[in-house]
N, C-alpha and C positions, 0 to 999 in steps of 0.2 A: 461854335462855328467849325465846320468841315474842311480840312487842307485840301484844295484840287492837287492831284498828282496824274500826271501821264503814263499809262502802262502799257509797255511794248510787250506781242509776245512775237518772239521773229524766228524763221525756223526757214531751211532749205527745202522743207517739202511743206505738208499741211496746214503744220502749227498747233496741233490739237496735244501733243505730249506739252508743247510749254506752254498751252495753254493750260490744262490739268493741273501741271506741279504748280505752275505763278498762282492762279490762284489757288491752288489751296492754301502758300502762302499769303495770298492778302488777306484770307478771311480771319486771321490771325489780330487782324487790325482794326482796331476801329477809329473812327475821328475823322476820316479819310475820304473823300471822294473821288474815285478811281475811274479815270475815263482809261478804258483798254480799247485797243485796237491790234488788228492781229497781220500780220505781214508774211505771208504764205510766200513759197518759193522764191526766198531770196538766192538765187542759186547762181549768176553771175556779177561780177564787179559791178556793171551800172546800174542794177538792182541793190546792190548794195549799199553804192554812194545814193541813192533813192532815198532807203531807208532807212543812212547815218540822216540827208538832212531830214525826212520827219521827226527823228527826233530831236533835234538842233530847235525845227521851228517849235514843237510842244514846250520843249524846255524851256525860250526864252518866255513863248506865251503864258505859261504855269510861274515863270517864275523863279522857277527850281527846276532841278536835275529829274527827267523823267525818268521812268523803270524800263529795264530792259531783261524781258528772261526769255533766255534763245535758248537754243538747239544746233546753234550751225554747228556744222562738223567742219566748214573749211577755214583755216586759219587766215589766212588773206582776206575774205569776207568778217570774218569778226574783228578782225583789227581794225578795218573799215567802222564798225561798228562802237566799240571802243572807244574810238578817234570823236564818237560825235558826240562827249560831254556826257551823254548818260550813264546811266550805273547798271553798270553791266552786272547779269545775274545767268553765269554761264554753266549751265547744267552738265554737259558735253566736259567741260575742260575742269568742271568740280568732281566728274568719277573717274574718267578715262583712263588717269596718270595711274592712279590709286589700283583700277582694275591690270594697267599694264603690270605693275609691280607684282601687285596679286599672282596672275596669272603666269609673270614668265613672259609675255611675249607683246609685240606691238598689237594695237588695233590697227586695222585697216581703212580707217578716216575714208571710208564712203558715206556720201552724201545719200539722205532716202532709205537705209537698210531694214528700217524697222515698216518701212510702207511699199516697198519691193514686189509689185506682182511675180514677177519671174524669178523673185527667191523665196515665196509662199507657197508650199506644196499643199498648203490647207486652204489658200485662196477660194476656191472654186467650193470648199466645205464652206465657208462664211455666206458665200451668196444663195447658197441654197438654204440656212439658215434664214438670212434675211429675205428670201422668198415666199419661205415656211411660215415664217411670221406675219406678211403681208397677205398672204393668201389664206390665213388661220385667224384673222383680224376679227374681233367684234361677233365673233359666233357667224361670219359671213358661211362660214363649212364647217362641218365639226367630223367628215367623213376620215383624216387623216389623226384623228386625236388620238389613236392606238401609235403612228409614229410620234406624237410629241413626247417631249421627255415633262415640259412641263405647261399647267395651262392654269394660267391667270385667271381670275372671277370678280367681277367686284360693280360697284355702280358705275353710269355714266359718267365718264370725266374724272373716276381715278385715279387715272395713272397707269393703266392695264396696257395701251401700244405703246405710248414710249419705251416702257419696261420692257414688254416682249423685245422691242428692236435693238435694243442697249444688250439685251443678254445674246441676242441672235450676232450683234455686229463683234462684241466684245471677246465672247464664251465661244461661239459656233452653236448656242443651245437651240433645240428647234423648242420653239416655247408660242402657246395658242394662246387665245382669250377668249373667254365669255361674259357678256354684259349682263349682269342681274336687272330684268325687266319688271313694269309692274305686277305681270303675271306670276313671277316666280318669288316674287316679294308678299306676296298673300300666302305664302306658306314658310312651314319651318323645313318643307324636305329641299333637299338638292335638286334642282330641274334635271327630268328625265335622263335627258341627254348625258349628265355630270356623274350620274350614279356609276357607272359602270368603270371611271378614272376620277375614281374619291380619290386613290393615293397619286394620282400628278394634280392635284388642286390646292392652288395657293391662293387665299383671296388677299386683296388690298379694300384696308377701307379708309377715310379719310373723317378730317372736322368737316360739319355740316358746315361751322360757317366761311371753312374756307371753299368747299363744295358749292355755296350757294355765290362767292363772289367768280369762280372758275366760270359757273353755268350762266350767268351775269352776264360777261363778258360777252359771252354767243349769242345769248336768246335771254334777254333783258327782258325784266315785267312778262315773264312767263309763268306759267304751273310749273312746269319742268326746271325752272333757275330757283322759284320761291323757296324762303329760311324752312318753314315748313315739311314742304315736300323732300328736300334734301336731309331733313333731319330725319323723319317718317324712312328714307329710303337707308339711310345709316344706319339706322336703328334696327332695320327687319336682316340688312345684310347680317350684321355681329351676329345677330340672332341664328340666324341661316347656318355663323361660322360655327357658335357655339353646341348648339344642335349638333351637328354631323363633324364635331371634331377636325374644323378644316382649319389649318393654320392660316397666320392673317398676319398683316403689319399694316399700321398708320403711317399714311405716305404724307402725310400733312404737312410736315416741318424736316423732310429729310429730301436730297437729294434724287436723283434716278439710280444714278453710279450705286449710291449708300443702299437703296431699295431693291438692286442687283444683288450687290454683296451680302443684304439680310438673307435672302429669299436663298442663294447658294449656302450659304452655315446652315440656316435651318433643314432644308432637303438637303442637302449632302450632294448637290450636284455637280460635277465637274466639267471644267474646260474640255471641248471635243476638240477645239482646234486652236 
């Protein structure tokens, strides 16, 4: 039987840094059932008293002391927090000290530093990344693939645009994609197009039968979703990779983030921004 547990991630801006580190810690755990919820811009007092009592009410509802892993930088706001019974897991006040010491000198305890347009000089690099990406999506244009640094290949439903966006929002990489269609599945060359950026080609391939429950999902009791056909289009891709020496990873059982990170070791590509 699974313990219900309450998981805050609370943060004065997005929430996406403690949502990151929390779970990576919870995946640590098993037995558990982790209802999260994430509480973006708690950035003054009544927001705060807000969301000490949601955690007050999960806590008594669960049972037990819900989770709480924040990022506030303001200490008045976290002691709010604190105050409401759960188990604070405070990332901000576990390095900060440690870094003051380090360093020599105070932090600056601004709220938002790390998501700051007006203190991003590379800001306006990420969005043309992430334009790049969207406008290079699924073989919609392949006329800019001399500016990509890197360009994705692989079958329908993949993994090919999240991955391009995750390196585009993350990295600043301009990174394209191309869909392996049935046309280019009847052979072992690289479609036309690909030949000429062998070296920006990374394919991803996947389990057929996690491919055939993804295609499922969209287009149920189709050609296109069938165990079959997804195994048939698996099989010609490896082929495709093996052939023409194109690196590859199975995105099957790994995250996007982890699927970024393979694909940067393997090509050697680095953050622009």
């Amino acid at each position: 039987m699974t313990t219900r547990r309450t998981v805050f991630f609370v943060s004065d801006r997005t929430g996406i840094t403690a949502e990151a580190l929390g779970l990576s810690l919870l995946t640590q755990f098993t037995g558990f059932d982790f209802k999260k919820r994430t509480l973006s811009f708690i950035d003054s007092e009544e927001k705060a008293h807000s969301a000490a009592e949601q955690v007050r009410h999960a806590s008594e509802k669960d049972g037990v002391a819900a989770l709480i892993f924040s990022t506030q930088i303001t200490d008045e706001y976290r002691d709010i927090l604190i105050e409401s019974g759960g188990v604070m897991f405070d990332f901000f006040e576990s390095f900060i000290s440690k870094m003051e010491q380090t360093l020599g000198t105070e932090s600056s305890h601004a709220a938002g530093r790390s998501h700051g347009i007006d203190r991003d000089s590379n800001y306006s690099g990420r969005i043309h990344s992430i334009n790049f990406a969207l406008n290079n999506d699924d073989g919609a244009t392949t006329k800019y693939y001399e500016e990509a640094d890197i360009i994705l290949t692989g079958v329908s439903r993949s993994g090919k645009t999240p991955t391009c966006l995750f390196l585009a929002l993350q990295y600043g990489i301009l990174a394209a994609n191309y869909p392996l269609i049935e046309e280019d599945l009847n052979t072992h060359k690289l479609p036309e197009i690909l030949r000429n950026h062998k070296e920006k080609l990374f394919g991803l391939s996947i389990n057929p039968v996690r491919l055939h429950k993804i295609r499922s999902e969209r287009r149920g009791n189709s050609r296109y979703a069938s165990l079959d056909q997804c195994q048939r289009e698996v099989r010609r891709a490896e082929e495709i990779y093996h052939s023409n020496k194109v690196r590859f990873v199975d995105t099957s059982q790994v995250s996007i983030e982890e699927i970024a990170t393979i694909i940067l070791d393997k090509t050697g590509l680095k953050r622009r921004y």
